[in-house]
C-alpha positions as CSV (number, residue, x, y, z in Angstrom):
1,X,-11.4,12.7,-2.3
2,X,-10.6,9.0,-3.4
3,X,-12.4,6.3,-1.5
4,X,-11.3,2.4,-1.7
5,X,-13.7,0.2,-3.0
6,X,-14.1,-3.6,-3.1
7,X,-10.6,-5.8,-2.2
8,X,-8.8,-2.9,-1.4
9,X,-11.6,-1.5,1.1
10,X,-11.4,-4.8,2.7
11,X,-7.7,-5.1,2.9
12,X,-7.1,-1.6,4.3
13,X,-10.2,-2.4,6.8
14,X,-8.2,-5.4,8.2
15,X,-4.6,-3.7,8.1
16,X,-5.7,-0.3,10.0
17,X,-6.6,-2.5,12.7
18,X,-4.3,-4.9,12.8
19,X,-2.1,-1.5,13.2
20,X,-3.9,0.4,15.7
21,X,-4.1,-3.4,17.7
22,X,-0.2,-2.9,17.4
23,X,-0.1,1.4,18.6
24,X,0.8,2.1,15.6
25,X,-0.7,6.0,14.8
26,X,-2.2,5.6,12.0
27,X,-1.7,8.5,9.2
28,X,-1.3,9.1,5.9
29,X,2.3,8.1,6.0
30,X,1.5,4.7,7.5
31,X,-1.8,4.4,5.0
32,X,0.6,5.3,1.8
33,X,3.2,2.6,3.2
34,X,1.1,0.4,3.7
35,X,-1.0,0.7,0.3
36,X,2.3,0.6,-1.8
37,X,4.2,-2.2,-0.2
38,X,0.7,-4.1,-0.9
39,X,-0.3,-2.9,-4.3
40,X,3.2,-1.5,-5.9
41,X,5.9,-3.7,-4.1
42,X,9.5,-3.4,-4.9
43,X,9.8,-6.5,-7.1
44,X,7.4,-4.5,-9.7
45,X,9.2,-1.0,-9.2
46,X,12.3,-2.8,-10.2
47,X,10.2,-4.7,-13.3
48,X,9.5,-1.1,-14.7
49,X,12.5,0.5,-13.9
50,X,14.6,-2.5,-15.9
51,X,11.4,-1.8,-18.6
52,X,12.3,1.7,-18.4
53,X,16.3,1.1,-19.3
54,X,15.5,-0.5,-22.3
55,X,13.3,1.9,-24.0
């Protein structure tokens, strides 16, 4: 089982309540979401996938 830890603890702290505050059901669909549009957004996908091309 992975646990978050220092920023990201704190950030996920703040956003699962911000979304519960909202009636939003929080699951593990909403938490992976969540954690990717913060941590992976689409401006980096598309930076690797260009990376990628030109290997």
């Amino acid at each position: 089982m992975y646990m978050l830890t220092g920023e990201a603890e704190y950030w996920w702290k703040g956003t699962s309540q911000m979304l519960i505050d909202c009636g939003v059901v929080v699951d593990w669909v909403c938490f992976k979401r969540a954690f990717l549009e913060k941590y992976f957004p689409e401006s980096v996908k598309h930076a690797r996938e260009a990376e990628f091309m030109r290997l």
